[in-house]
C-alpha positions in Angstrom: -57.2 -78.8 -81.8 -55.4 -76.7 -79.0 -52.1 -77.7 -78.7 -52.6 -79.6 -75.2 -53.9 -82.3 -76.9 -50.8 -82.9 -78.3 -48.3 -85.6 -77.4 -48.2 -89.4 -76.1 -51.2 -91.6 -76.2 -51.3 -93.5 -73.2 -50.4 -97.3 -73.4 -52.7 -99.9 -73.0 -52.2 -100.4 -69.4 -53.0 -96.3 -68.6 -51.0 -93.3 -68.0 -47.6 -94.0 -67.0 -44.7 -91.9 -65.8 -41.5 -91.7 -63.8 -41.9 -91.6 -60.2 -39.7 -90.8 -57.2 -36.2 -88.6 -56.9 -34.3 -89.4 -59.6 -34.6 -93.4 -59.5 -35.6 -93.7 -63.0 -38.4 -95.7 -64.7 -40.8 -96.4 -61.9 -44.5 -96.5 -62.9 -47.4 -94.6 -61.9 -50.6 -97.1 -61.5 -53.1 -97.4 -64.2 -56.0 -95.4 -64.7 -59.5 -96.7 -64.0 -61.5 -97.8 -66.8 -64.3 -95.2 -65.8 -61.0 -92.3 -66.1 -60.4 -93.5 -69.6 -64.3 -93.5 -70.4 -64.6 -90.0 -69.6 -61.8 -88.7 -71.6 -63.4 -90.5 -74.4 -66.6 -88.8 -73.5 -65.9 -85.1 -72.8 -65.3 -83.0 -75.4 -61.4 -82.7 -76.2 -61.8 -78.3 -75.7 -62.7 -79.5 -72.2 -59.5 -81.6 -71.0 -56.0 -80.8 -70.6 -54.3 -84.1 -71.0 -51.4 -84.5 -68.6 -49.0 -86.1 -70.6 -45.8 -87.7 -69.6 -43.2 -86.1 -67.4 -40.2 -86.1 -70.0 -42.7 -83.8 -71.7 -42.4 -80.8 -69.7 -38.7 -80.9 -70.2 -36.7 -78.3 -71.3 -35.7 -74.8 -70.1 -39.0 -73.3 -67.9 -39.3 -69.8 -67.6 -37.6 -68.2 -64.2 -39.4 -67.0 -61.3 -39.0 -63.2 -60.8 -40.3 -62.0 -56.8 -41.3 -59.1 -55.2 -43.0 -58.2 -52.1 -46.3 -56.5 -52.2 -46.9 -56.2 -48.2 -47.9 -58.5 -45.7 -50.6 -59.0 -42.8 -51.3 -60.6 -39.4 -54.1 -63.1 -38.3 -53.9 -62.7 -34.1 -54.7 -66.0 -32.0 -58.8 -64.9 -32.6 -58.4 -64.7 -36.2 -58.8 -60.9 -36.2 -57.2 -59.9 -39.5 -54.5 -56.8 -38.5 -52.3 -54.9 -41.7 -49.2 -55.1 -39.6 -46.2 -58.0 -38.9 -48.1 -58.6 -35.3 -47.6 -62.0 -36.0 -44.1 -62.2 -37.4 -42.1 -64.5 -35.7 -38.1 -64.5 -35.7 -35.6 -67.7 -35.9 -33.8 -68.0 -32.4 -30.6 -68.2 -34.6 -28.9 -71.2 -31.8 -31.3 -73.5 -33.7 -29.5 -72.8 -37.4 -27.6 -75.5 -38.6 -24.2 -74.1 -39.1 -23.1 -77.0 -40.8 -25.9 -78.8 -42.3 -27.5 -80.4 -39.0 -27.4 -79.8 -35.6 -28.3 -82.4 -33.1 -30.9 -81.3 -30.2 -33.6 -82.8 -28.2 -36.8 -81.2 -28.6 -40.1 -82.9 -27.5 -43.2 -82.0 -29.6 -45.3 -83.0 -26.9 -44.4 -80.5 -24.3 -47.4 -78.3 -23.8 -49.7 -80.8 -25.9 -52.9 -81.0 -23.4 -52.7 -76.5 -24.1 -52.9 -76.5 -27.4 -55.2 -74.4 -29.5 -57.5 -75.4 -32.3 -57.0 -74.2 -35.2 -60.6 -72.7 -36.2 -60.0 -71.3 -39.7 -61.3 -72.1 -43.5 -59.7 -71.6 -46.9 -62.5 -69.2 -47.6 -61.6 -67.3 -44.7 -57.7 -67.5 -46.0 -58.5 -66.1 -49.3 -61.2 -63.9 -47.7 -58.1 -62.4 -45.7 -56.3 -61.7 -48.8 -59.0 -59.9 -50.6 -59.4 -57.6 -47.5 -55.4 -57.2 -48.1 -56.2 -56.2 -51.8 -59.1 -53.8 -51.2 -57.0 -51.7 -48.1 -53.6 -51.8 -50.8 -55.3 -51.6 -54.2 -53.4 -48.8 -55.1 -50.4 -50.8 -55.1 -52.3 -53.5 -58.0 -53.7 -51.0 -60.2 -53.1 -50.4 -63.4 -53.7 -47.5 -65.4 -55.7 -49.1 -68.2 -59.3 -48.0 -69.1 -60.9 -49.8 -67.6 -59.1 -50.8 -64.8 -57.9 -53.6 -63.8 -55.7 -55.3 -60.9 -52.1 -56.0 -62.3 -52.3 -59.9 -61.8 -53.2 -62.3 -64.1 -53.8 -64.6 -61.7 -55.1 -64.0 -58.1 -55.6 -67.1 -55.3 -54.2 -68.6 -52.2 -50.8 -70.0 -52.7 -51.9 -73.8 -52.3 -53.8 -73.6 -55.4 -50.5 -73.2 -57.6 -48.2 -75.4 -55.7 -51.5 -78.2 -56.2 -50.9 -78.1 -59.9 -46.9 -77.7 -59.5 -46.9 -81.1 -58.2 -49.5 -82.9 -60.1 -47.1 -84.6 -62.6 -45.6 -86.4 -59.5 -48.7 -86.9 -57.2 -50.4 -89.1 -59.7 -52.8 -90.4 -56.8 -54.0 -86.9 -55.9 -57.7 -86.0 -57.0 -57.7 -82.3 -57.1 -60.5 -79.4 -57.6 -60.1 -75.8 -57.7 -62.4 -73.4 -58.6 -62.3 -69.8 -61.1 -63.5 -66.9 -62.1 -62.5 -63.9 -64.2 -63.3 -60.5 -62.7 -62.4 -57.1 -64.8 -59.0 -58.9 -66.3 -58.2 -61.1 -63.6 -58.7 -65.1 -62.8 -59.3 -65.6 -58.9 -58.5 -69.0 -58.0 -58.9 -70.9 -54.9 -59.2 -74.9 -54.0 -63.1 -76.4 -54.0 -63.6 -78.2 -50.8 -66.2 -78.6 -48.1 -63.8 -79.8 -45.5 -62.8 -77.1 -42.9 -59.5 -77.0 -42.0 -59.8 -78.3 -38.2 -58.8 -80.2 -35.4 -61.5 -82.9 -34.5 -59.8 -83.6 -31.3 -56.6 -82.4 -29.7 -56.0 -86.5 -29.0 -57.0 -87.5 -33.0 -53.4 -89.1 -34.5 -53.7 -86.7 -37.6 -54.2 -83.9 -35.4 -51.1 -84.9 -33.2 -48.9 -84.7 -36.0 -50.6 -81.1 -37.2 -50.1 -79.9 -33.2 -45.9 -81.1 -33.8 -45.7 -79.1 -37.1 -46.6 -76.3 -35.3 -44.9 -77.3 -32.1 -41.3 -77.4 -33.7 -41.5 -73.7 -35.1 -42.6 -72.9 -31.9 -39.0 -74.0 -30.9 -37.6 -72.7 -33.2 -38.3 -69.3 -33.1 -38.3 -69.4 -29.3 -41.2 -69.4 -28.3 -41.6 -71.2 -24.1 -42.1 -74.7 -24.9 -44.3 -75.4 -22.3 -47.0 -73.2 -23.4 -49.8 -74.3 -26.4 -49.5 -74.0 -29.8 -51.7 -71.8 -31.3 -51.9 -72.4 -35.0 -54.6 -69.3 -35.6 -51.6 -66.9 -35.4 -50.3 -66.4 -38.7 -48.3 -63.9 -41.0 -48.5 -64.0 -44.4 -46.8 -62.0 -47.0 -48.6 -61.0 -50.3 -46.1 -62.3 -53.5 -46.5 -61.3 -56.9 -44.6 -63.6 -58.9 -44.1 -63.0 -62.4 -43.8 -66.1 -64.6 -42.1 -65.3 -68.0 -45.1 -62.9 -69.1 -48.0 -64.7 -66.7 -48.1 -62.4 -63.1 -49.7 -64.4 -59.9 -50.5 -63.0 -57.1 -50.9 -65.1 -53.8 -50.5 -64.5 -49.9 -48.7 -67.4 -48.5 -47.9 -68.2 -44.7 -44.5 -67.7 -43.1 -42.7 -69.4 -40.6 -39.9 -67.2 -39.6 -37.3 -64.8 -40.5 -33.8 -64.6 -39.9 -33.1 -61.5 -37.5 -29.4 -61.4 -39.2 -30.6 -60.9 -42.5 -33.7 -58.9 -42.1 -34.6 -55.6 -43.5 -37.5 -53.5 -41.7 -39.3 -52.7 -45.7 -38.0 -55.8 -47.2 -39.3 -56.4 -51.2 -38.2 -60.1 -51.3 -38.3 -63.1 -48.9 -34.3 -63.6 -49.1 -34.3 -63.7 -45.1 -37.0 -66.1 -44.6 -37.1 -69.5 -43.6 -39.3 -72.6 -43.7 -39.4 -74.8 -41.1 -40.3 -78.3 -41.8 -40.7 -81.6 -39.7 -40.5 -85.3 -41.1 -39.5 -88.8 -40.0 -37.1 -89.0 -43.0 -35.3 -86.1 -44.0 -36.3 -87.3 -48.0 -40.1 -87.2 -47.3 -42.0 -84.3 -49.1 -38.7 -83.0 -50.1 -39.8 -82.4 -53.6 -43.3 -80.5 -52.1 -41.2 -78.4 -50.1 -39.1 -77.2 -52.9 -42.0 -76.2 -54.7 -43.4 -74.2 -51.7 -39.7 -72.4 -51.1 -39.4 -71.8 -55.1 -43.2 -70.7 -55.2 -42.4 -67.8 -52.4 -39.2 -67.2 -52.9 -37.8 -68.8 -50.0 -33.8 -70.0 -50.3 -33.5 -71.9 -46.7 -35.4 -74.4 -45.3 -34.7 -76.1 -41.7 -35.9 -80.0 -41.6 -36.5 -81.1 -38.1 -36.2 -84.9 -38.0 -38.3 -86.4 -35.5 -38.6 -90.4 -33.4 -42.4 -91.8 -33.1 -42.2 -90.3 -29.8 -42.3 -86.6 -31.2 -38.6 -86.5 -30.1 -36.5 -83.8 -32.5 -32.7 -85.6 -32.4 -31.7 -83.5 -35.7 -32.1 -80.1 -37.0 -30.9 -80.1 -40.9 -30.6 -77.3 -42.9 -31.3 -77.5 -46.9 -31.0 -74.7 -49.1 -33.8 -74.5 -52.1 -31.9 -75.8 -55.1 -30.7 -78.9 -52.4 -34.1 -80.5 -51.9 -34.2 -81.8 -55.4 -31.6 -84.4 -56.4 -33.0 -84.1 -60.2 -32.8 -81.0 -61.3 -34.9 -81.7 -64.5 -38.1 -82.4 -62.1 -37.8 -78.6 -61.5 -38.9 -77.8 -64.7 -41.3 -80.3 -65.4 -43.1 -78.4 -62.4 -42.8 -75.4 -63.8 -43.5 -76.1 -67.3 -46.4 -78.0 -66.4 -47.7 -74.5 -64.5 -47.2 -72.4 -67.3 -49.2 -74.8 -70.0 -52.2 -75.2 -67.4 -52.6 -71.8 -66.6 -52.7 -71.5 -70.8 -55.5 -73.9 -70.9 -57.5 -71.5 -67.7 -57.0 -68.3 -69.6 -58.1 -70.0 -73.1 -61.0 -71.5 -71.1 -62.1 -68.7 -69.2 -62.3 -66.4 -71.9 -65.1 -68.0 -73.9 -67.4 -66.7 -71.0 -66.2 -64.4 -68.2 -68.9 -64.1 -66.5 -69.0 -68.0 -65.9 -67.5 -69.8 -62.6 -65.2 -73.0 -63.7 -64.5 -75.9 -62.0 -60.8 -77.7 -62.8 -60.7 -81.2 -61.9 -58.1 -83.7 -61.5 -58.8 -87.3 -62.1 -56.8 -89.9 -59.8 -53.8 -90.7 -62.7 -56.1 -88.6 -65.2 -56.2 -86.0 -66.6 -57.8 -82.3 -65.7 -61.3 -81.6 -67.0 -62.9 -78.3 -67.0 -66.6 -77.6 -66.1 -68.9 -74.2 -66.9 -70.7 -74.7 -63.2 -74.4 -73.8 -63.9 -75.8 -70.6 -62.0 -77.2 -72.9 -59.3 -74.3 -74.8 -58.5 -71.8 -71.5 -58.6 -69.9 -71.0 -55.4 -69.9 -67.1 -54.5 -66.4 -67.3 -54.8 -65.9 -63.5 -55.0 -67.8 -61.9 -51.9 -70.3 -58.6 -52.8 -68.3 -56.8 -50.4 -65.0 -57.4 -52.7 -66.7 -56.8 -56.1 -68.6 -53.6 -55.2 -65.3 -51.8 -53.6 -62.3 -53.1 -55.4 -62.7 -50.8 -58.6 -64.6 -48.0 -56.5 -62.7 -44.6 -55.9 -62.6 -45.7 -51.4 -59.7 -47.5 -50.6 -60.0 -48.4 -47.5 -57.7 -48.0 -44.5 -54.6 -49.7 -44.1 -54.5 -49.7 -40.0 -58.1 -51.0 -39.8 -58.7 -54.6 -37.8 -60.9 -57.0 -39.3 -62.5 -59.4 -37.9 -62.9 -63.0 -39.4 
């Protein structure tokens, strides 16, 4: 049996683990009965038992960086191989030491505000447009060839399975498929990424994430956000001997520190906004350690959408127990195992990786009818053909 089958069997009462910053021996809730059915059930090749966190302890592999490129989604979604949309900190709002009081109101320019219209296919349809126009950059010089990343997908997918070991409530499903030596991964969801209404609570809070970068990098506060304008750097991140290769969004770079051809993300920063300065520190940590991100500016707001504090965390500062760091990373490394054992029996299959609320992940051959199109024609028929593309070339999404 394949060695993530090994370890604790669950107690009587489900899966349990430790839960929270470093408070010790809280308990996850138990696992449904039908959960606990189904791991009976499925056939033990199929499931990657998530085990207990003290598990995944012990030294995890360190993340090595570099900067591929980088490209600009304008306010229309019109995809541009440039840093159009690279915004800069307005360095009066950096904590100098650790917080800085202010008084920003997220709800300046509210009624303007932009919808944000986009997809995650169209995110990870953007990237692949960004690996056709650079492929030169990826390719190796094997026969045949083949992109120099084991792993290929928006950067949410990897961060989802970083913190599964501590989200023990999260039901999670991403979908992959090997093409010519490489997995392409991306989350399975129907939901578009959207605003219902600009007056919808969940959407308020969305418009103030925005709205306090918007400050931040100095933008006029009385304007609209408008969330469609993005830049996002392309990351290959090599994982003791696993590569990944992902495009994720950036807030802002530090004008002090920044370097016109720049390989790493040392002079970026991530702007986040939060009631308490403790909520989603642990998420964010995995987001800054996933790009490559050392700063991170926590605006701390009222129910009003009032910012009174600015504070400033470095990476290795949002976790208070170290030992959770490699019980994230650990757990990464062991999953993405189980994909590339998986995938191989069958490359040309799709598979679907599902997380069960406090379960565990089970794998699924999707059937030719049910398979998603998750690499586009377009992608498949040019990425390996002797045309690459232009780099200066708009596309629109």
């Amino acid at each position: 049996m394949a060695y993530y089958m090994q370890g604790d069997k669950f107690p009587k009462g489900g899966r349990r683990g430790m839960r929270g910053r470093g408070r010790g021996q809280q308990y996850f809730a138990t696992r449904t009965s039908d959960v606990l059915d189904r791991a009976v059930a499925a056939d033990p090749d199929d499931v990657f038992i998530v085990r207990l966190p003290k598990n995944y302890l012990g030294p995890a592999p360190v993340f090595k960086h570099q900067v591929l490129g980088g490209y600009s989604l304008d306010e229309d979604k019109n995809l541009r191989f440039d840093q159009s949309s690279l915004r800069f900190l307005d360095r009066k709002y950096l904590p100098t030491h650790g917080q800085l009081k202010v008084n920003l109101d997220l709800n300046a320019g509210f009624a303007k505000a932009s919808r944000y219209s986009g997809s995650i296919e169209q995110t990870f349809h953007s990237f692949l447009r960004w690996i056709l126009s650079n492929k030169e950059v990826l390719m190796t010089e094997t026969t045949p060839p083949r992109l120099a990343a084991d792993f290929i997908g928006i950067r949410n997918v990897f961060s989802t399975i970083m913190r599964t070991q501590y989200s023990p409530g999260e039901i999670w499903s991403i979908d992959a498929v090997e093409f010519n030596g490489s997995i392409y991964m991306t989350t399975h969801t129907n939901r578009k990424l959207t605003y219902k209404t600009q007056h919808d609570l969940a959407n308020k809070y969305e418009i103030y994430g925005h709205k306090i970068k918007q400050y931040i990098t100095g933008g006029d506060p009385d304007d609209g956000v408008k969330p469609n304008k993005e830049y996002r750097s392309v990351v290959k991140l090599m994982v003791d001997q696993t590569s990944l290769l992902f495009a994720p969004l950036q807030d802002c770079v530090d004008p002090g520190l920044y370097k016109k051809n720049f390989k790493d993300l040392s002079a970026f920063v991530k702007i986040k906004i939060a009631k308490i300065h403790r909520d989603n520190l642990r998420q964010w940590w995995i987001e800054n350690t996933l790009n490559g991100i050392p700063r991170t500016i926590i605006g701390l707001r009222t129910n009003d959408g009032i910012v009174h504090t600015l504070k400033y965390y470095e990476a290795r500062e949002l976790l208070e127990d170290e030992s959770e760091a490699d019980v994230c990373v650990n757990f990464l490394v062991q999953f993405l195992t189980f994909v590339k054992t998986k995938m191989a029996a069958d490359t040309k299959a799709e598979y679907r990786f599902v997380c069960e609320r406090n379960g565990n992940i089970y794998c699924t051959k999707l059937p030719d009818s049910a398979r998603a199109s998750l690499l586009p024609s377009w992608y498949t028929e040019k990425i390996f053909s002797k045309d690459t593309g232009s780099k200066c070339e708009s596309k629109r999404k």
